[in-house]
C-alpha positions as CSV (number, residue, x, y, z in Angstrom):
1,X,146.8,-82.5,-77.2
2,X,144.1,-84.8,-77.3
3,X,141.4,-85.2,-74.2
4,X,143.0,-88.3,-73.3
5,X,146.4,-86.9,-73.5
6,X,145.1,-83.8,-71.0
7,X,143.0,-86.5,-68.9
8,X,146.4,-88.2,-68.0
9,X,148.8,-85.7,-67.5
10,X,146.4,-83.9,-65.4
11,X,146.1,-87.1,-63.4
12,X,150.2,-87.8,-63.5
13,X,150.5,-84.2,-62.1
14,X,147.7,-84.5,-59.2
15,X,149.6,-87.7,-58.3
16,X,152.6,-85.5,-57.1
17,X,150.5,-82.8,-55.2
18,X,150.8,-82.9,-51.1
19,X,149.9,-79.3,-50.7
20,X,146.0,-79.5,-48.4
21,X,145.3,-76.4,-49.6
22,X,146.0,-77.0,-53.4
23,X,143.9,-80.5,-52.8
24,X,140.5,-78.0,-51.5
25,X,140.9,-75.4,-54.6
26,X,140.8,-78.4,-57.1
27,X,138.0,-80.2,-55.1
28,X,136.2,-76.8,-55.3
29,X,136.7,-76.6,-59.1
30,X,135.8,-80.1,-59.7
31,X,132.4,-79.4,-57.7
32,X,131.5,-76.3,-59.2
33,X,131.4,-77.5,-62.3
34,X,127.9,-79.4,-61.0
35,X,126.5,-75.9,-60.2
36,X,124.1,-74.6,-62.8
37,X,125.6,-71.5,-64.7
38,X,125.3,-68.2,-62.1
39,X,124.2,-70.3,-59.4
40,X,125.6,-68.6,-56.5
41,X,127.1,-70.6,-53.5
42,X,124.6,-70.7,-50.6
43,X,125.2,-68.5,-47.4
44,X,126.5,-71.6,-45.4
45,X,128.9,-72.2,-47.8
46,X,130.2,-68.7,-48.0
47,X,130.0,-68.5,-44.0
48,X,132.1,-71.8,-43.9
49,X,135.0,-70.6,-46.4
50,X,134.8,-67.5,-43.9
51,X,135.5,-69.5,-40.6
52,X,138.1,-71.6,-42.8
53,X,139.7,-68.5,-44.0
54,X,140.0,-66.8,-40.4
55,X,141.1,-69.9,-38.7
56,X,144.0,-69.8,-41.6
57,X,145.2,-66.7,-40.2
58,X,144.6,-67.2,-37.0
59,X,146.9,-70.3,-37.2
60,X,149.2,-68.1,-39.0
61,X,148.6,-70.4,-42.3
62,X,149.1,-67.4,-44.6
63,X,151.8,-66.5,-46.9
64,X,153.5,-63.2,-47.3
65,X,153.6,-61.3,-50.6
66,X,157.3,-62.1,-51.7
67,X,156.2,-66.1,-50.6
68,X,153.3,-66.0,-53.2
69,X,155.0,-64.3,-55.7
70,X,158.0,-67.3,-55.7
71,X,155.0,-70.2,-55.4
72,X,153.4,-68.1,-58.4
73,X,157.1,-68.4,-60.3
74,X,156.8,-72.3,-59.5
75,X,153.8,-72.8,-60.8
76,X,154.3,-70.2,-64.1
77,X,157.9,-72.1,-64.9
78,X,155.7,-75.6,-65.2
């Protein structure tokens, strides 16, 4: 495929995403990649993906092992 092929399909298949937590890790990705090479995130950062991470759990926004191995099926059979 060409750039412009990958450009659009990756657009296509962000058009069909409702999954908040999908929506973060690719808004992560697309930021990092302004980061100089090995430039660590900064302790505020880290402390916030902390409190996001334990308010996950506490609001029991987790998924068990056999639930992440089927969403890992999903997303391998695309």
């Amino acid at each position: 495929m060409d750039l412009r092929a990958d450009l659009d399909w990756i657009h296509n298949e962000l058009e069909k995403v409702d999954d908040p937590q999908v929506v973060c890790k690719i808004q992560k990705l697309l930021k990092s990649k302004y980061l100089p090479e090995g430039n660590r995130e900064s302790i505020q950062q880290y402390n916030d993906e902390l409190d996001a991470s334990i308010a996950q759990i506490t609001n029991k926004k987790t998924f068990s092992h056999h639930e992440m191995g089927e969403r890992i099926k999903r997303w391998a059979e695309q």
